[in-house]
C-alpha positions, 0 to 999 in steps of 0.5 A: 294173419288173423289176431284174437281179441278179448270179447267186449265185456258188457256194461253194468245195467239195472237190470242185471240185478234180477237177472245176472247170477253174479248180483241176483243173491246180493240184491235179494239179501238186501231187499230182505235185509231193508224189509226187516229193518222197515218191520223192525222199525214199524214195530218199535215205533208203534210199540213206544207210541202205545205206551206213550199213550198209556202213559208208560213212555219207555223209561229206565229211570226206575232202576234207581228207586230203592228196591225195598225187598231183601235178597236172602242168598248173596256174595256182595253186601246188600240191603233193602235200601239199594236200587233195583239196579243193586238188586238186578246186579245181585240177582245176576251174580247169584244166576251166574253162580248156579251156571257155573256150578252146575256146568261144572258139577254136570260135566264131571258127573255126565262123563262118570256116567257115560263111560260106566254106561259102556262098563262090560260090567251088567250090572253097572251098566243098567244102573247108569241107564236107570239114572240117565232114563229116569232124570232126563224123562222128568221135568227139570222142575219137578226135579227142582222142587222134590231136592227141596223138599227133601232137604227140608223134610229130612235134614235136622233142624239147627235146635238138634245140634244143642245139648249135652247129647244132641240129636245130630253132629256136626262133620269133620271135626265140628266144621260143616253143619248141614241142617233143613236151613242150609249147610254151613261150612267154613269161611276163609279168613286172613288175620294179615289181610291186605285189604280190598280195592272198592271198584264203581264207587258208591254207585250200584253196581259198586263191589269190592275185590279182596287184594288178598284173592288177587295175590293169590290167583296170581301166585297160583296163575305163575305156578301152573305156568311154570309147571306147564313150562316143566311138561314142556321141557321134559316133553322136550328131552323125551322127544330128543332122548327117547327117555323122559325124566321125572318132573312130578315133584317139580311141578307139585312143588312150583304150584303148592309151596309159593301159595303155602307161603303167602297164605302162611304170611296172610295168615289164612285161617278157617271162621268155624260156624258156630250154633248161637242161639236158635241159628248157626252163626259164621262160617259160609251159609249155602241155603236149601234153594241154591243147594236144591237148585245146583243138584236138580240142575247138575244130576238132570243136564249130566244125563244128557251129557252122559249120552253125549259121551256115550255117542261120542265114545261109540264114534271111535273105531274101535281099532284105537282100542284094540292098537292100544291094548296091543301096545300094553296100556290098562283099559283106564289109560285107553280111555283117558289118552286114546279114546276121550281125546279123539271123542272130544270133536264130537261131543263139544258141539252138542255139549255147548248146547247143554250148557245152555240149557242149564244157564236157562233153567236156572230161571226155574229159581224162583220155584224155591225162592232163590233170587236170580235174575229172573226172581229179582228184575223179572220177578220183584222189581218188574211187579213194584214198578210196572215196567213189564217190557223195559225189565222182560228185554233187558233179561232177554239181553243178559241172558242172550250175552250170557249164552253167546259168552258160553258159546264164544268160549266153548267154541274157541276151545272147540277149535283147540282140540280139533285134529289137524290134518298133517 
């Protein structure tokens, strides 16, 4: 009788790293993976020995010298005595702004747009193709420049308002004055504020966060949690009953009268602007540049977008629409519940991407003399001081974390809205 025995396993040698498959791939990853680091380290070693030599050792002290320029369009208090920190901080406040106000007026309108494109309707369609062709075939820049001069070469000047027969009126009801200066529109105010928590102290990235806001998040956060608890149950009852009781009221009435109730105990009121001399006075002043900049970006990343819809939209069988038009729903109804839920897989990927490309053009601020990140440390504060490689790397740093922040979330809601195999 004869007995089989396991073949010996052969012992690990050095030279297995170059010739057994099983190490072949992790030896040259971390060949590679040294040789950068050596490079890496070359250049930065040689980089501070230059710059120690030229008498600019790398230093980030002068992020604490006064910054001695003023910033025009700003959300927290600032004056020219802050640091070049302050200002750099505004600056990145005023850049996240414009990102998320352009993203957000983009997605709405290249989604308008991209499902008109598709209108059987000749004449709507060739509208949509004339805006998309027209914007995404011109430099966001060019674009950026003409939305300026177009609000101030056309736009009343503030002098018009004045007198007994003025030359422009202001809109609804004497609340929103849209001049060549800017649009003022009305501030929020509470007369029973609850005040506001000062956060960092005195130090220059201090701001001050209203208590009155937070109450109100928080009361607005537990009534859409409460209406999504709503949805949830009569979602519920549908699927064990086959009928679905009526909750709209329910939840309108979750959401809006706990928040009528605490701005009513607030004593929330409108500050009205007001024309006092040669200017408007009060309310929320929104200049030309931050409004010239939000169109230009907003009308030129939504013809892209458009296309994305377009292209997702056309990737669904067109059998969805036909089984839907068969069970009875409207053409609007299709879209909305059949065709863009299932179009969302494809045009979320490409969507990040322009996104993107929107946060980093908003760099192009400077042409209208709007103080984002770029016109603040990459632009001022980088002239004062001649600190061109400490201010260039750390605006390749805030825009790097920005971008993979945008990134991280649309992918993490990417990953929501894929379908799932059953």
């Amino acid at each position: 009788m004869t007995s089989l025995t396991d073949p010996q396993k052969d012992r690990f040698r050095l030279s297995m790293l170059l010739y057994d498959t099983r190490y072949r791939s992790a030896t040259i990853q971390i060949i590679a993976l040294i040789f950068f680091m050596l490079v890496a380290a070359w250049l930065i070693s040689n980089t501070a020995q230059n710059l120690a030599a030229l008498g600019k050792p790398i230093d980030l002290g002068f992020l604490t010298e006064p910054a001695s320029y003023d910033i025009n369009q700003r959300l927290l208090d600032y004056d020219s005595r802050d640091s070049h920190l302050r200002a750099s901080f505004i600056g990145l406040l005023n850049t996240l702004v414009v990102a998320v106000l352009g993203c957000a007026t983009a997605t709405v309108i290249g989604v308008i747009v991209g499902v008109l494109r598709l209108s059987p309707n000749w004449l709507v369609g060739r509208l949509m193709t004339v805006y998309v062709e027209s914007f995404r075939n011109v430099p966001v820049l060019l674009w950026i420049v003409f939305f300026m001069a177009i609000l101030i070469e056309t736009l009343p000047a503030p002098s018009a308002f004045r007198g007994d027969d003025p030359a422009a009126h202001m809109l609804l009801g004497d609340s929103v004055a849209i001049t060549n200066r800017g649009v003022y529109i009305p501030e929020p105010l509470f007369s029973n504020s609850l005040g506001d928590i000062h956060l960092f102290g005195a130090s220059p990235l201090r701001f001050d966060v209203s208590l009155d806001l937070i109450a109100i998040l928080a009361v607005l956060g537990l009534g859409l949690w409460a209406s999504a608890w709503i949805r949830r149950r009569a979602d519920g009852i549908q699927e064990a009953t086959g009928a679905r009781p009526t909750t709209w009221y329910l939840r309108l009435g979750v959401v809006s009268v706990p928040l009528a109730v605490l701005l009513l105990m607030l004593g929330f009121h409108l500050g009205m602007p007001e024309l006092k001399g040669f200017n408007f006075r009060g309310g929320t002043h929104m200049r030309n540049s931050l409004i010239a900049l939000w169109l230009a970006l907003s009308l030129y990343t939504a013809a892209f977008i458009a296309e994305i819809v377009r292209a997702g939209i056309l990737a669904i069988s067109s059998g969805q629409t036909e089984a839907a038009a068969a069970l009875g729903l409207r053409p609007r109804r299709i879209m909305s519940l059949v065709i863009l839920p299932q179009a969302l897989r494809v045009i979320v990927p490409p969507l990040i991407s322009q996104y993107l490309n929107l946060t980093k053009n908003s760099s192009l601020a400077i042409a209208v003399g709007y103080m984002d990140i770029t016109g603040t440390l990459g632009g001022i504060t980088m002239n004062q001081t001649g600190r061109e490689l400490e201010c260039v790397l750390m605006l390749m740093m805030i825009y790097l974390i920005i971008s993979l922040s945008i990134s991280a979330v649309m992918n993490w809601y990417n990953e929501s809205v894929k379908l799932r195999e059953r």
